[in-house]
N, C-alpha and C positions, 0 to 999 in steps of 0.2 A: 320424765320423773327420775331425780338420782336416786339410791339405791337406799338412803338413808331416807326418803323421803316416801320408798315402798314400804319400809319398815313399820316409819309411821302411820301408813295406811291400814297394816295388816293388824296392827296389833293397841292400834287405838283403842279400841273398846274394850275388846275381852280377851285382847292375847290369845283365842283359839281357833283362829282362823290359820289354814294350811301356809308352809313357807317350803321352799324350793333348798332343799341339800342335799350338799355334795360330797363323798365321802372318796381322798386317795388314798390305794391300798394296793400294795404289791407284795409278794415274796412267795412264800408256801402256801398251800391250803390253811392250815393252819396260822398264819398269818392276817389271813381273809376272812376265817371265818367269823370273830367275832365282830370285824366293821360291820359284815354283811349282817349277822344276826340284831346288830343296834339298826341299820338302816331298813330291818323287817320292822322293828317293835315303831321305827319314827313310821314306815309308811302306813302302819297299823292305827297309827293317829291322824288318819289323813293328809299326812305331808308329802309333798314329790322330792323321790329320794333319788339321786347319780351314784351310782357305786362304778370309779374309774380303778378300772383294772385291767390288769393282762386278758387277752385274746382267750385265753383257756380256760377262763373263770367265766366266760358270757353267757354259757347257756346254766351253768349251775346258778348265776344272779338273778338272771332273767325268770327262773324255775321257781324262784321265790319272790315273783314278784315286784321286783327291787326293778330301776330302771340301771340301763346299764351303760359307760361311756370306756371307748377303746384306749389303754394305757400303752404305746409303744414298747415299753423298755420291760423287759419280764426278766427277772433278777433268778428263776429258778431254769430259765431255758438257756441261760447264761453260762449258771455254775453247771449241768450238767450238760453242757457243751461239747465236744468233741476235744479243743482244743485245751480245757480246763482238766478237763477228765484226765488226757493224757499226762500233764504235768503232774496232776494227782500221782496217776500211776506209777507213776517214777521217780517220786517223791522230789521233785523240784517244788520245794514250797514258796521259797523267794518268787522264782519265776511266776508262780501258779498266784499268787497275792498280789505282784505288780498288774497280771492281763484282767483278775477279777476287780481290782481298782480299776484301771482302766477303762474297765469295761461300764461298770457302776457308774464315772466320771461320765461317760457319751453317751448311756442310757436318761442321765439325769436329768440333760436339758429337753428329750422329748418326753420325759414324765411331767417338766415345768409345763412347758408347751402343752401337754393333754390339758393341763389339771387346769390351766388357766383360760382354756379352751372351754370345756364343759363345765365351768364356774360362767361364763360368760352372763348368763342372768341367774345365780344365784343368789338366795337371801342370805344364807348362815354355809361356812366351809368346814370342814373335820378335818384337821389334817394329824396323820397317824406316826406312830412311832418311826416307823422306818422311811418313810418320806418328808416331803416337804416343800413350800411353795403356799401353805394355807397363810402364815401369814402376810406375805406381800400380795395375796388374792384379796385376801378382806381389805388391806390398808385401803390398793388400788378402787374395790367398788364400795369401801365404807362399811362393809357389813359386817357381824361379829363371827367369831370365830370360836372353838374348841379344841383341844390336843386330846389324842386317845393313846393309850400305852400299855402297853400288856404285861408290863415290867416295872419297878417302881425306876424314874430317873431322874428326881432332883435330888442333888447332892444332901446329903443327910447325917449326922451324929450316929444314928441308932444301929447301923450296918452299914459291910463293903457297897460299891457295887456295883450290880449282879452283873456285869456284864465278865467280874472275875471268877473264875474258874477256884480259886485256891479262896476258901471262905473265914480264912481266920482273921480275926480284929486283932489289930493292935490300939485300938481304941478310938475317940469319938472324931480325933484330928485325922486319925488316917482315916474312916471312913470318909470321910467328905473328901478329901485328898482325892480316893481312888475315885470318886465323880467325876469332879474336875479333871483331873486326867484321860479319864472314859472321852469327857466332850473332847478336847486335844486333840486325841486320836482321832475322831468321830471327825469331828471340822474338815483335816485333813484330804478325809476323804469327799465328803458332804459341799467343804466350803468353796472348792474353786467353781466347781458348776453353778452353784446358786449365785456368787458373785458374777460369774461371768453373764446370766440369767438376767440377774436386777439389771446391770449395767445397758444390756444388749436389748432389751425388751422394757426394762422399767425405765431405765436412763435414774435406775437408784443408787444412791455408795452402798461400798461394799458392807455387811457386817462385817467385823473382827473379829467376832468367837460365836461358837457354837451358842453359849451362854448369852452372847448378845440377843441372838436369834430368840432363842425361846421364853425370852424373859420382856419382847418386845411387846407383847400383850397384857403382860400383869398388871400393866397399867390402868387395865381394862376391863379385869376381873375373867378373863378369859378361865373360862374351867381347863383344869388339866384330869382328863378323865381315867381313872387306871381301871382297866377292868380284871382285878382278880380279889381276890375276898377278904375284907378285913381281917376275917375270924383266922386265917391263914399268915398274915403277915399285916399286924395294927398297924396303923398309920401316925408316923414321926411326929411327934410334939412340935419337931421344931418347923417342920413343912408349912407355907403359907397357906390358907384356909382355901385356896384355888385347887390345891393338889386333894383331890380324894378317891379312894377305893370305894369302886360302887357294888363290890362284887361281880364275878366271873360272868364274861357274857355266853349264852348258851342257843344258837339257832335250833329254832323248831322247823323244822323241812318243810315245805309245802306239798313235796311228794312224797310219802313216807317209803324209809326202805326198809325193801323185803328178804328176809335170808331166804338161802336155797333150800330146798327139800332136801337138800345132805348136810347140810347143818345144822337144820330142824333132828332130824335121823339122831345125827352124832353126840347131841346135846342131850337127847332121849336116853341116849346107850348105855348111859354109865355117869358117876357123879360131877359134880361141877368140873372144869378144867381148869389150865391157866391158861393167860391171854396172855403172849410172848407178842412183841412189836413193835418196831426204831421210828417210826414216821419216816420222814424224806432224807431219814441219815442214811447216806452209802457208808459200807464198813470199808475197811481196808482191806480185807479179808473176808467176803460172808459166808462162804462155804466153811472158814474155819468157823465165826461165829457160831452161825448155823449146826452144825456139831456140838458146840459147848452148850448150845441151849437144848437142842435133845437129849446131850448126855444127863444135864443137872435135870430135866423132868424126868427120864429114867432112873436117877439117883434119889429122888426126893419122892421116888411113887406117883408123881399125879399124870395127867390126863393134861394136853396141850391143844389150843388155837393159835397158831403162825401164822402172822400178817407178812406175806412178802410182794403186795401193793403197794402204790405208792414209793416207788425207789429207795426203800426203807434197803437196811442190813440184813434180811434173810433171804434165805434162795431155796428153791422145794430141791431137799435131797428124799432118797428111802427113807420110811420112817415104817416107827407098828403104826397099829390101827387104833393105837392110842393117839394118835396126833391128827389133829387138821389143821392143813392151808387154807388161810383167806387170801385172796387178792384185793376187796372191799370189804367195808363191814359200817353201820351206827354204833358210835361208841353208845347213845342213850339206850338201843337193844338190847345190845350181847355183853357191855362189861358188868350192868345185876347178876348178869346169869354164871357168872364165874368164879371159882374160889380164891384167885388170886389175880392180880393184873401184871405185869412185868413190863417197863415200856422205859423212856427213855427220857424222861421229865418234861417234854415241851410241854408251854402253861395248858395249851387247848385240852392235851392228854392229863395231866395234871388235875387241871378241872373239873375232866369228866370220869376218873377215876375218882377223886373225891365225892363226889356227889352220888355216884352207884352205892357208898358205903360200903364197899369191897377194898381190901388190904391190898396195898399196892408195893411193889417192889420199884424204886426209880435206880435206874443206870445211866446216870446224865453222862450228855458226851461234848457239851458247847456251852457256854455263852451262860443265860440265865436258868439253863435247867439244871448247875448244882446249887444255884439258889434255891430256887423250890426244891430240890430234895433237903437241903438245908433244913426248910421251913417246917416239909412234912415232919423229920425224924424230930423236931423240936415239938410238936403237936401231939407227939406217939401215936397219929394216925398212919404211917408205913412207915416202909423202910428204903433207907439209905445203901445200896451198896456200890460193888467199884462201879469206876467210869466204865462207859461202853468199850475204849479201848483196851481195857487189863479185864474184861470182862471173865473168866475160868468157868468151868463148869461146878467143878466144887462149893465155891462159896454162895453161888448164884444157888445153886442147889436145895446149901442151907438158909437164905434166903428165904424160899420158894416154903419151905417145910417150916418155915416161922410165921409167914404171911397166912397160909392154912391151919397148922395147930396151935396157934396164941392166941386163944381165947378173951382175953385180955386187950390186946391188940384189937383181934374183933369188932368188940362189944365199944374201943374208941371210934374205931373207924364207921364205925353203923349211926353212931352218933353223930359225929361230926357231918357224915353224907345228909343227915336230918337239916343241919343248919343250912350248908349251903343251898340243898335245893327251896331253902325257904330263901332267899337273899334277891333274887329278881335284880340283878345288877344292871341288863336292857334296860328295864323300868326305870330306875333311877337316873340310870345315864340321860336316858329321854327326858324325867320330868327335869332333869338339869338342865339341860340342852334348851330346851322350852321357857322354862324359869329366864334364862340371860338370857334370849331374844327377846322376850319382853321386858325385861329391865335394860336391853341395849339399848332399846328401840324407847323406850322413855326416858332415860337418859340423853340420848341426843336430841330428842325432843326437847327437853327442859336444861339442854347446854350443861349437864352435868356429867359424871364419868359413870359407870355403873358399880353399884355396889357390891363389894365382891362376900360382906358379912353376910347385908340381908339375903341374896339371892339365896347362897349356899346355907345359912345354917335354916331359911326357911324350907330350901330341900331334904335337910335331914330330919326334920322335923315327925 
């Protein structure tokens, strides 16, 4: 039976009968955690969910449930490599970007290789922002498909983007502009593996642009799923009705975690703290970092938690007995419990400082996270300040002592925390995801295309 021809079976009557997805996903924790939190909420619908990923991710998947298939190529055991590392260190950036390309390019083909591997009897593929391979999965077995993104990435009027660092408009032409450019670069890197892929395993031509690729399912009504919050950054008028914000995805653990009884303690001791924490950013410097952020909690009066897990930018020096190190922590535990957050804008962090309804300080240091701080300081829900690399203790300082005495500030951010956690963005994703398998699957029953109005504006309904 072809694959179009399971579809029909499954979803003939009442479209709620289980379907077999597969979701590829690589990079940071953070990168993962929101496919895996969607492929909790699908298997919580009775669906058989794959989450392909890196080797290091297997037992945290499996922990929740999730079925789990082996991704070869791990993009974080890459960059913090021996050989990356040292380039780092000596600030060969040329060199240190040619062996990370490199490396990305010969990774690429055994991520193709998994992903078309553990699709081998799948109904519906995800395929995710930093990967790729979901669309010549579906062409090859017929089946529909969806994109997930954590980031907004069709080219748009309304803003840069995010993938720039420097957020100022020159208006609606160069916004789109800096898209199109984005995919360029992106291809470069992205396009010779997948060409070499299609050809060598598909006996496909090549795509010519980035743009070709992703726009190869529109035809189709394929969902392009963004998981971060409308109420944060609306969604572009001019965007085709495939692209939508379903709001922030949020995994509920299956193990719940527990602080230590010296955290419990410390938390007891004395009034709320700040939460100081880079995620997976290495500093250049973290001993100096590491300093400028004691000095500005000593300068601003409060009470600190240092995250120096996770190969984040801090390192445990001396401190008072005002300070505590973490190594782990739930962000949904310990960031209510704080008077301020300080961290470094990735969306995950982002997310989940928004939803605690606690004032957060962002110190973006990459890529999309001076978007979202952008977004934030535009909502008056936190604040903006320098990038992680010009980071001072001074101004971080007075940051810190605005995030805690702005009442004002406050009283937006306590609100806005209200909105998101009402938003259920899994949920929507899912009933999306669900909605175009059964409008696939009757569609090619009835030799028509699927409709990309009804599906979607009946999901927002």
């Amino acid at each position: 039976m072809s694959p179009v021809s399971l579809l029909h079976r499954v979803f003939a009557s009442t479209g709620e009968s289980a379907i077999k997805i597969v979701i590829s996903t690589f990079g940071s924790r953070g990168d993962v955690e929101p496919p895996l939190a969607l492929a909790v909420e699908l298997q919580a619908r009775q669906h058989q969910v794959t989450v392909v990923a890196p080797k290091a991710y297997a037992a945290w998947i499996r922990a929740n449930g999730v079925g789990w298939a082996e991704l070869r190529f791990d993009l974080m055991a890459l960059m913090h490599g021996d050989e990356l590392q040292e380039l780092r260190r000596r600030g060969h950036w040329l060199a240190y970007m040619r062996a990370l390309v490199a490396g990305y390019r010969q990774g690429s083909l055994l991520l193709l290789d998994d992903l078309r591997l553990a699709a081998r009897d799948a109904d519906f593929v995800i395929q995710t922002g930093q990967g790729h391979g979901g669309v010549e999965i579906a062409e090859e077995r017929g089946i529909p498909m969806a994109f997930l993104y954590l980031m907004p990435m069709a080219p748009t009027a309304a803003f840069p983007s995010f993938f720039l660092t420097q957020r100022r408009s020159l208006g609606g032409w160069y916004n789109e502009w800096t898209q199109r450019m984005v995919y360029r670069v992106m291809w470069r890197t992205y396009g010779p593996p997948l060409n070499q892929w299609r050809a060598e395993r598909l006996q496909l031509p090549p795509w010519t642009s980035y743009a070709e690729m992703l726009n190869a399912r529109e035809g189709l009504a394929a969902p392009n799923l963004l998981a971060y919050s409308p109420a944060l950054l609306p969604r572009p008028e001019d965007w085709s009705v495939t692209h939508q914000p379903t709001g922030f995805f949020f995994l509920n653990e299956a193990v719940e975690w527990q602080p230590s009884a010296e955290l419990r303690a410390f938390l007891e001791q004395g009034p709320p703290p700040v939460y100081v924490g880079f995620g997976s950013i290495r500093a250049r410097d973290s001993v100096q970092l590491t300093h400028a952020v004691l000095r500005a909690l000593e300068r601003s009066g409060q009470r600190g938690v240092l995250l120096t897990g996770g190969g984040g930018g801090l390192v445990r020096l001396p401190a008072p007995a005002s300070v505590f190190y973490i190594e782990t922590f739930a962000h949904r535990w310990l960031f209510p419990k704080m008077a301020a957050i300080v961290h470094h804008g990735g969306v995950g962090t982002t997310a989940a400082t928004l939803r605690s309804g606690v004032p957060g300080v962002w110190c973006p240091h990459l890529i999309d996270q001076h978007g979202w701080a952008e977004q934030v300081e535009k909502r008056g829900v936190g604040i903006r300040a320098s990038s992680l690399q010009r980071l001072r203790s001074a101004p971080l300082a007075a940051a810190i002592a605005r995030a805690v005495g702005d009442g004002a500030l406050r009283a937006r951010a306590a609100a806005f925390g209200e909105l998101i956690r009402s938003e259920n963005g899994v949920g929507k994703a899912a009933d999306r995801i669900e909605r175009y398998a059964v409008d696939f699957a009757r569609a090619a029953k009835s030799g028509r295309k699927p409709s990309s109005a009804s599906a979607w504006r009946a999901a927002d309904r």
